[in-house]
Structures are given as C-alpha cells and as structure tokens.
N, C-alpha and C positions, 0 to 999 in steps of 0.2 A: 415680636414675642407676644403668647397669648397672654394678657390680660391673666386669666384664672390658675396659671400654671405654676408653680412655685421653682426655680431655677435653683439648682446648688452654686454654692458661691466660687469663682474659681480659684481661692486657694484649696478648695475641698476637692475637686478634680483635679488640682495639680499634686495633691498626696496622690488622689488613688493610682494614677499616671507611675506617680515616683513608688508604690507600692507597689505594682505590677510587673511595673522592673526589677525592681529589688529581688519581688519571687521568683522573677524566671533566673537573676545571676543568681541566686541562694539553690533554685532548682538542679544545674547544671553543675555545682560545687559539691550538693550532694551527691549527686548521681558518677560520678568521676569514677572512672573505669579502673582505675586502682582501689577504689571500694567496694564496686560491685561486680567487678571482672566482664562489666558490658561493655564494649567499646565505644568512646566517642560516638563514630560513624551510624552505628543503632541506634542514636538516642536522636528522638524527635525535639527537644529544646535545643540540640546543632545544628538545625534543617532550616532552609531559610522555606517554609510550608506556608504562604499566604492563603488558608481555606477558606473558602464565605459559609456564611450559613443560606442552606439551599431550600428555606421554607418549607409549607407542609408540603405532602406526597403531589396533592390534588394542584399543587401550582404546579409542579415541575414534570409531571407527566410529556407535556411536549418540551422538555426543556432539550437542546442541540446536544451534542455530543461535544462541540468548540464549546457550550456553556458551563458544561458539568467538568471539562477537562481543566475552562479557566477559574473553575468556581475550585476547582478542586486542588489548586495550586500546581497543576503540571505545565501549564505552558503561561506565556505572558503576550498579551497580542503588542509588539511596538508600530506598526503601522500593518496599513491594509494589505492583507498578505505575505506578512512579515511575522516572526514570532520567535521569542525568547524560550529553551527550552527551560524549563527548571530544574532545580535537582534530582526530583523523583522520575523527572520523563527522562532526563537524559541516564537512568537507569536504567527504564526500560530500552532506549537506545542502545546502551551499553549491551544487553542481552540480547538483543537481537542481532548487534556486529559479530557477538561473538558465534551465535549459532551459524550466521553469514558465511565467517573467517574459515569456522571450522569446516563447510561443507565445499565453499572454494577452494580450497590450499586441497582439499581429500579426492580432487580430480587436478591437482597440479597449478592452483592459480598461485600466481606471483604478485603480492601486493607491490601497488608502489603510489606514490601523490604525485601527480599533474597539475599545475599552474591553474587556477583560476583566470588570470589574464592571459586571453587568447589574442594572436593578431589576425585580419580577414583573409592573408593570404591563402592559405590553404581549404580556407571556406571558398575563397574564388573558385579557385581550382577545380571544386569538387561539385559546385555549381550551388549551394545553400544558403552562400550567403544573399540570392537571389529570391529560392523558394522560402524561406524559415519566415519572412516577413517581420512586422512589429513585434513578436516575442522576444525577440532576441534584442538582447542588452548591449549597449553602446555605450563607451564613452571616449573622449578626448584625453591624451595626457599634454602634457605641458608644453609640446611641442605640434601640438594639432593631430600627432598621429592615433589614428582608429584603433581599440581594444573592445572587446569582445567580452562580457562575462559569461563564461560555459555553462551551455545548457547542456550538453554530452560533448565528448570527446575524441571519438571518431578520427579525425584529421589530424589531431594532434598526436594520437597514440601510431597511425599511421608513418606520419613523421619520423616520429622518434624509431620507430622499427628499420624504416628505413636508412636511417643514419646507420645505424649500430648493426644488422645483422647481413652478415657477407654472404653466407650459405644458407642452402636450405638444410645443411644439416643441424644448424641453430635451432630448425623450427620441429613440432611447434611449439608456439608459445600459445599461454592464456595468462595475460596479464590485467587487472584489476585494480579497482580504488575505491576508497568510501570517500566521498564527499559532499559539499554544498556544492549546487549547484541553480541555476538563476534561470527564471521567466520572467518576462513582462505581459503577464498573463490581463487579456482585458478586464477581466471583470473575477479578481481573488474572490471563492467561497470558499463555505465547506472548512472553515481551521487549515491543517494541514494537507488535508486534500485535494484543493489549488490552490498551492501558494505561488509566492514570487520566489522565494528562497527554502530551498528544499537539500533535504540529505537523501544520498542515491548511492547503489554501489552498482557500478559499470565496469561489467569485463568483457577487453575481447583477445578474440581467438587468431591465431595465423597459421595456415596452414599450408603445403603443399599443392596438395589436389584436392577435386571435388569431394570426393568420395572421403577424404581425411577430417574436409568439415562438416561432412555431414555427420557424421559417427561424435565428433565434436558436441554437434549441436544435440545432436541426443542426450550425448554423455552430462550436459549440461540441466538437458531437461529433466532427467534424473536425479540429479544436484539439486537443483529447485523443488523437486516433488520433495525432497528429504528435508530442506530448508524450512516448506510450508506445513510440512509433519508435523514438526521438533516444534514451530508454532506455537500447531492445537487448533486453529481457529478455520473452520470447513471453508474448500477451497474448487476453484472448478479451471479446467486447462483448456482453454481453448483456441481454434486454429484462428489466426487474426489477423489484421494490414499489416503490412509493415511500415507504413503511412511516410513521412517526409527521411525516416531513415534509412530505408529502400532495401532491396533485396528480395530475396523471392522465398521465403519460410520462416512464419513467424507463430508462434505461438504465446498468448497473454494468462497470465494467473490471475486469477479475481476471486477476492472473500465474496459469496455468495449473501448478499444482502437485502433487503427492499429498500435501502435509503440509496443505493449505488448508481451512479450517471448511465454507466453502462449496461447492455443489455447483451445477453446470451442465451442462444438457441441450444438445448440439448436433446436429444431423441432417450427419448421414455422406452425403448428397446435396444439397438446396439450401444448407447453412451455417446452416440458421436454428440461433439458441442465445438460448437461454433461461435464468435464473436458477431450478433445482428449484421452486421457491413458484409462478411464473408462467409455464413452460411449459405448451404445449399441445400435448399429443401425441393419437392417435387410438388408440383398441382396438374390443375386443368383451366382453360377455360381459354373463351374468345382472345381475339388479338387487340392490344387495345398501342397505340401508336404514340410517338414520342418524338422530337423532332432534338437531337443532339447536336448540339456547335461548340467549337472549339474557338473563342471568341480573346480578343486580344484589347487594352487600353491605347487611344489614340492619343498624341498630343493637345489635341482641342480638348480634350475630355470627354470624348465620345469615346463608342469601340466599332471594332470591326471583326467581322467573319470569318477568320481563315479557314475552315473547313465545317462541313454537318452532313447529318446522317441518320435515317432513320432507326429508331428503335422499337419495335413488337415487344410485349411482353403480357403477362396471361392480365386478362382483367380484375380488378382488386387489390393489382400489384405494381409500386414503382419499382422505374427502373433503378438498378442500383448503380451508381457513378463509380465508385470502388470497382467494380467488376469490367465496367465500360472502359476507363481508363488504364485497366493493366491491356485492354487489348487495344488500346489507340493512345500511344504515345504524348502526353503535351508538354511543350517547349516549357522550360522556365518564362514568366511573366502572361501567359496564355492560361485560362481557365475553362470549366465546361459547363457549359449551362443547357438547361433540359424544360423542354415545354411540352407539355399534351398537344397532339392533334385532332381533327376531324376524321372522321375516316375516307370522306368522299376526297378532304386537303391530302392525306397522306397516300391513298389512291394515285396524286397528280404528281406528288414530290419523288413517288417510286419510280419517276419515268425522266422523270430530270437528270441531264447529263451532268451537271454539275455536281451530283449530289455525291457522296461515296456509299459502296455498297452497303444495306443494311442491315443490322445486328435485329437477328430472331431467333426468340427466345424460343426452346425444344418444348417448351410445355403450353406456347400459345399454340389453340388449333387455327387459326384464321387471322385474317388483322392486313393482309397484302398481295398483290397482285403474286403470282407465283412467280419465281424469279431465280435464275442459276448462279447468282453474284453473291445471294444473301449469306452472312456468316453465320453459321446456325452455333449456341453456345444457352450456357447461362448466365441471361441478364436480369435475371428482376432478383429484388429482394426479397426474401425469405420470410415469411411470417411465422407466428407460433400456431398449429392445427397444420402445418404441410406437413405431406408426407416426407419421412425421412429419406436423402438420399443415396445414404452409405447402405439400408437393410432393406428387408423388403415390406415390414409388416410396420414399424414404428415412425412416432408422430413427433414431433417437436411442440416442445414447449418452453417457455421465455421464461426467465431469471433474469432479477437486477441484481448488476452487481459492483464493489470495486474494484477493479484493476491494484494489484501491487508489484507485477513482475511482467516483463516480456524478453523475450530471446527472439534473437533475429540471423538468418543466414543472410550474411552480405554478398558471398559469391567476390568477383572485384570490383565492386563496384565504387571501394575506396582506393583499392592499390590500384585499380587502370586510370584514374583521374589524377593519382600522384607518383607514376608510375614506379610501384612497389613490384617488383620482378626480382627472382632467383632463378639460377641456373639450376634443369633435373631432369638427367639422363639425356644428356646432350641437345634441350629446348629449353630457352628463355623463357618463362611464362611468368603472370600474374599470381601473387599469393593469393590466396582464399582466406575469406575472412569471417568473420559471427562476431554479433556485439550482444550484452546480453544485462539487464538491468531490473533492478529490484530497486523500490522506493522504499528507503527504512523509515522516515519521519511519516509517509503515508501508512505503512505497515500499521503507526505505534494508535494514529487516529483512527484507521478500519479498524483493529482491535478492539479499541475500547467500542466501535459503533456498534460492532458485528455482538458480542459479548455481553454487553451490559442489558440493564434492565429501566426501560423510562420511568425516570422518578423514584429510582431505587437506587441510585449511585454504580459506580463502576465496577466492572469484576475481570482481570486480567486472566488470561489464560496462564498456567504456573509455571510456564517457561522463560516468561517474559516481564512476569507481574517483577513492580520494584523492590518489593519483598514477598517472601514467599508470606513470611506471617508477620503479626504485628500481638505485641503483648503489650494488653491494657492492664498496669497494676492499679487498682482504684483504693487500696491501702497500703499506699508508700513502696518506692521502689525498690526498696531492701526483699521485697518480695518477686520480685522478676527474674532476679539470678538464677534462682533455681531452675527456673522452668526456660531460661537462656543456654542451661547448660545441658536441661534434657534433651531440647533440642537439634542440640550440636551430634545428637549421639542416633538421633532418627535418619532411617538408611531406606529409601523409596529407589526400586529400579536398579540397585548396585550403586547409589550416590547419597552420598549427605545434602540432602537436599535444600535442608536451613543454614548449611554454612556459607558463614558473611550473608543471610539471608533471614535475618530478622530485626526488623524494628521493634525498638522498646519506646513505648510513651509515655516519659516520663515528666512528661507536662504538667504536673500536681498544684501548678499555682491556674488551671481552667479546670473546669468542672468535667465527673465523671459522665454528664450526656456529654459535652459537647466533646470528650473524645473518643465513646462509643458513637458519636455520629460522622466525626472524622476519621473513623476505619471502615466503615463505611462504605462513606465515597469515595474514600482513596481506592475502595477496591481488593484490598490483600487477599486473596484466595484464604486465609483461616486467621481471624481471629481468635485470641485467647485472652479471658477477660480473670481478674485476679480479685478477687470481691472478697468482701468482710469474712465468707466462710475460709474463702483458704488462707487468710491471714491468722485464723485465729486455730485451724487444723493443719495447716500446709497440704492440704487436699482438696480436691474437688475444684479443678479447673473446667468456665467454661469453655467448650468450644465452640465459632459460631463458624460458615462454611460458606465461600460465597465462592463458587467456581461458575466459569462459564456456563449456560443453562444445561446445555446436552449432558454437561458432562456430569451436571450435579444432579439430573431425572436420572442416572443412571448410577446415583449412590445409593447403598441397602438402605434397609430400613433399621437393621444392627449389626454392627460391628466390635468383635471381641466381646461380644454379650453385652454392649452397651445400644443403647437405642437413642436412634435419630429421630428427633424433631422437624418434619418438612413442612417450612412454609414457601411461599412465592419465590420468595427472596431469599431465603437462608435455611441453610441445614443448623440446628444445632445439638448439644449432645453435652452432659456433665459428667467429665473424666478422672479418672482418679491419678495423682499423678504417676504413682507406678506403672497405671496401665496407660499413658499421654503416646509413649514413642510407640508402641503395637498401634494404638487406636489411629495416627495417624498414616501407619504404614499401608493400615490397609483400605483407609478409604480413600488416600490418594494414589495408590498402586495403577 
C-alpha cells in the first residue's frame, strides 16, 4: 500500500457494498411490472449483463470483436475455445433459429435432435473415421468402448433413414437439427469463429434420383439466399470444395469482410464468384513445372511414393491441390505433396516410364516435351487480375471473407458406403443425398464483426439485434411506460416490430453515463433516452440510431419533418412523443 494514499476503512466499503445492493433490490421492487405494466423480461436489473467499461475511443480502436462481445456481456470465454452464451447472445441466437426454422420447414424440412454421442462404426464404414484425423473428439465410456462427439451427422442421419424408410415412396425427405456440435480444433481463435464447441443447423436431403437432388440442392440454395436476406448483413455465394464431406456440388455463403480467413474470387462483369481453392480464372504464360506425389507414412517413420506426376501450370501460378486431387484419387492415410522443378529435371522426368501421364494446364503455353498422354485441364490457382472464365470481357477480384453456410450434393456417396438403397421402377438403386449447413453461434460473431464500428461498440442488424430498442429513463422509471406502450403500437413492414422487443434500463441505482454507454455497446439498433425535459413535459424523446453502417448512410436527413443528426456513429433526432411511432416507421421502413 502507498505510503501517501489514504485507504477507506473497510467497514466504509462494506456499507457502500451493502448499499448497492440494497438499491438494486429497491430498484427491481420499484420497477415490478404490475406497476409499470413493463414486464420482468425488459427490465435490465433481471439480466444477468456483466458489462466492462471499455475506456476511451483511442484505446479500443483495435480492440477484437471476442473483446467487445465479452466486454459487453454476451458471451463468457470458459476455456480455450469453449464459451458461455449469455442471455443477451443467446437472444440473438434465438432470432436467428427462428428466421433458420422458418425458412426450413417453407421448403419442407422436418426438425428433429440426434445424439451427440456417436459410435465409430458407421464412420468406419464410410471410411472418415480414417480421413477426419485429430479433430474429431473421442472418448472412452466405462467399459473401454469408443464414442465420438459429432462434428456433423452424416452417417448417423443415414442410419436412421435406413432403418425406418421401406419405399421410395417415403422419399423425399429433408430432415434437420440445430445443435452443438464439437471440434478439437488445433489452435481455437477468432471467439466463436473457431471454436471447439459450436451451434450448427444441418439438414439433409434423400432423394430418388439424381435429377430430384439436384432441383433439391437448388431449392435449398434459395432457402439460404432468403435466410442471409432476412439477416441484413451483405453476403456472397460462392462455388466451393466440398472438402472431407465429399460429393461433387458445393456452394459456401460468406459475410463479405476484411477480418475473414477466407478468400473469394468474384468477376467484376458476369458475378461469377468463386471460393480461392476452386475458381477458375484464365491467363497466359510459360510452363513452369511441378513434380506431384501421392506419398504414404512408413512404419520406421519414414514415407514412401506410391505414385507422381508431372504438373505444367502458367508461371506466377501454383498449382492447385483441390483441383489435382478431384482428378487423381487418394487412398485414405496417402497425401499429396507438390515440389517445383527445373525445367531441363522436368525435361528428363517426362520421359520416365514410371511416371503417370502429366497434368497441363490450358493456359501454359510451353513447360514440356510435346506429348499425346498429357491431360490437358485446369490446374493452377486462380489469382485476383485473371481473366474471368465464365465471360469474355471480366476480371476477378479478391474479397476476405467469413464463411457461415455451405450446401453440399452428396450424390451416394453415403448411402453406397452404408448401403442405403430403395426399389424404383423395377431397379435397386442408391438414394441420392445433400447435406447442408449454416453455423448459428458463427453467424451471431460475423454479425457483430461485419456490422459494427472499431471503438464505437456494437450495432446489430434489426433482425437479430437482442432488442430492437432499449429505453433509457434518466428521471425514474415511472417514465418509461409510456413510451413502452407507444412502442407496442409501431407497425414497420406489416409487423410490430418492438413486441417483446424492448429493453427498459431500469438501473437507477448506476449512473445516467454509464447506461448511455451501456446501450451503446450492447448495440440496440435505436435508443431512446428519457431526460429531465420529458419528465417534466412528457415530450421530447431522444432518439439515438445505431444501424448497421450501409444501412444507416442510407437514412434521410428528415423524416416526418423531423431532422436527423449524422454523426460517425449515430443518427440522432428529438421527437415528439405523438410523432415517436410515424418517426420510427419511417426511418426503419
């Protein structure tokens, strides 16, 4: 303790402790929803809201989006890659199942919950419990037998189809789940964005014939574009791997961001867009050489060669392994490794009987001996400045982004490994399959990434935000009812947009900044703050306006003859209460 500091005594901290309590039980007695006809559930001294204070602007400029989410009391980290929703996030959760719920069932899906605890069999079978590696979660029960915690579902949903459905006149089906779901991801960042324990909704599809899942897989991707609408938060569709879940048509959804892992090719003339791994762009140039092996682990710990081959691609440009591998098969526990060559080396390797014939790419002009074996295709990866190669005139250009959704056509690539078969039209065949997946807990942190503003707290898009508003009374909560009730009667789009959708902060024992700094960050798309003048006229509410960016450069500059205030951060605007439910009809219209 310093020397020069003067300490209060601790019976003096133990009042102001026991006084602080006091006002919050006195706060919450007053405020009781048989007095002021605000419910429980709206009132912020209910909420278990642990918010920090997030200092000045000039610190928190770089501050993470996991920082400002747990500064802001929506999530709680318990361990590395692991996280506690709180009550405000698992709101936002809430609103995003349901926009989920409603756009699944509106093409037929069938909710249902599948077991968390998986057994390996049927990953045997289908040969992943080989590929999947150390991500996937193991454990022991009490009799030594192997359990699984699901990372998707696949085999099991399989299963279950299989037991239960006799005809193909059952089919089809699209059945579905929201759940948690488990990685043992090497290295958790990012908050919810790689975690180890994540919420996911996975549906899949069975169908007849090919042709029934493809119209399927469409029908789906339609489902998603209305999903990522209803959102609000810009979004890009692109053609993608289908990586360890397999199949041959995939397409991934990504909020379009600069913080996001991944990268997406789009052409700046027809739209097409592409995931970096699986575009297809067009160049020119020399051949520059690649020496491909499909390489295996020995027992000593060494490896060995089972097969290689050369690879041409234009110069400037790797080859890309995604592309190589859909046209050259590899075993489970075999991987492909890729080295440069010389060209006078790769000269002498084109002539080797051992070698298989080599993969040359349509857009090298030179790079190998000529040759009638070579398989001509495209192998190199794509940059951003290639020519696009869906049109004839347009360029690709690169976006970072997040991933929150991919669909996948399986083909049978599950029902022939567990053989799922129905009789039609007098032939036995394999059902046709699609699986199709949206990360909700990653949704809720792209959202706030994509949305907010650094060092200016969070701004939800108004689909999803935890409440649409929040009302600061700063002279006693007897004043909030009113404008709770105006509220209820505001009709945006053909819906009541604030019912069950307003918080009241009625936290009168913490100061009027620190709960206009806690609306804030929380984010609410419109505060409304209730200050000495309308307590003493019951008029002149302000409004402050915190929408996602795009959406708020594209609010007037008056509405209903009232005029907006634009700063960086916020629109605001002094309303009259008569004119509160017009004013906000029409600027969030």
């Amino acid at each position: 303790m310093s020397a020069g500091i003067l300490q209060p005594p601790a019976r003096l901290l133990r009042h102001v402790r026991d006084w602080h309590w006091a006002a919050r039980i006195q706060a919450r007695n007053n405020s009781s929803s048989s007095s002021t006809g605000i419910p429980q559930s709206s009132k912020l001294s209910w909420m278990l809201l642990p918010t920090k204070k997030t200092g000045k602007k000039s610190d928190t400029a770089d501050m993470t989006t996991t920082d400002m989410l747990t500064k802001a009391g929506y999530i709680h980290q318990s361990s590395a890659g692991i996280y506690t929703l709180m009550p405000l996030a698992q709101r936002v959760m809430d609103k995003i199942e349901r926009i989920v719920d409603d756009e699944m069932q509106a093409v037929g899906g069938q909710k249902l919950a599948m077991p968390t605890l998986l057994v390996p069999d049927n990953w045997k079978r289908t040969g992943r419990w080989q590929t999947t590696g150390d991500e996937l979660f193991t454990l022991k029960d009490r009799k030594q037998a192997t359990l699984i915690l699901g990372p998707t579902h696949e085999e099991e949903i399989t299963a279950i189809v299989k037991a239960t459905v006799r005809s193909f006149r059952e089919l089809p089906l699209r059945l579905y789940q929201i759940t948690r779901k488990f990685r043992d991801e090497a290295r958790p960042r990012a908050g919810l964005l790689r975690a180890r324990e994540f919420v996911m909704k996975d549906m899949y599809s069975f169908d007849v014939t090919r042709d029934q899942a493809i119209d399927t897989f469409h029908a789906l991707e339609h489902a998603y574009r209305r999903c990522f609408d209803r959102i609000g938060v810009p979004y890009a569709v692109a053609d993608a791997d289908s990586g360890n879940i397999g199949g041959s048509l995939s397409k991934e959804f990504h909020f379009v961001h600069r913080s996001g892992e991944d990268t997406v090719l789009k052409c700046g003339g027809c739209g097409y867009t592409a995931n970096e791994e699986r575009a297809r762009g067009s160049c020119a140039g020399h051949g520059s050489a690649y020496l491909a092996a499909i390489v295996e682990d020995t027992k000593d710990g060494g490896k060995k060669r089972v097969a290689s081959r050369l690879v041409v691609v234009p110069a400037d440009h790797e080859p890309s392994a995604l592309k190589i591998r859909q046209a050259w098969p590899i075993a489970p526990g075999q991987r492909l490794e890729l080295a440069p060559v010389a060209a006078h080396e790769a000269t002498a390797l084109a002539t080797d009987a051992d070698m298989l014939a080599p993969l040359v790419d349509t857009c090298a002009s030179a790079g190998l001996p000529e040759t009638s074996s070579a398989v001509a295709g495209d192998w190199h990866v794509a940059l951003a400045g290639d020519s696009c190669s869906q049109c004839t005139d347009g360029r690709l250009a690169s976006q970072r982004a997040i991933e929150v959704g991919h669909i996948f056509y399986l083909g049978d690539k599950y029902s022939r490994a567990m053989d799922l078969t129905v009789m039609h039209r007098g032939t036995r065949d394999f059902v046709q399959m699609g699986c199709y997946g949206i990360g909700v807990s990653r949704i809720l942190q792209a959202a706030a990434e994509c949305c907010g503003s650094p060092g200016a707290g969070l701004r939800w898009p108004a689909s999803i935000a935890p409440f649409m508003a929040a009302i600061v009374p700063l002279a006693g909560i007897e004043h909030a009812a009113q404008v709770y009730a105006a509220l209820a009667q505001v009709v945006v789009g053909g819906r009541c947009v604030f019912d069950n959708n307003v918080a009241v902060d009625d936290r009168d024992y913490l100061s009027p900044g620190f709960r206009l700094h806690d609306a804030q960050l929380l984010g609410f798309p419109v505060t409304l703050v209730l200050g000495k003048a309308f307590a003493a006229t019951g008029s002149g509410v302000e409004v402050q306006l915190r929408l996602p960016l795009l959406q708020q450069q594209r609010l007037p500059a008056t509405a209903v003859g009232i005029q907006l205030a634009h700063s960086n951060d916020e629109c605001r605007a002094h309303v009259p209460l008569d004119k509160l439910g017009e004013f906000l009809s029409c600027v969030l219209a």
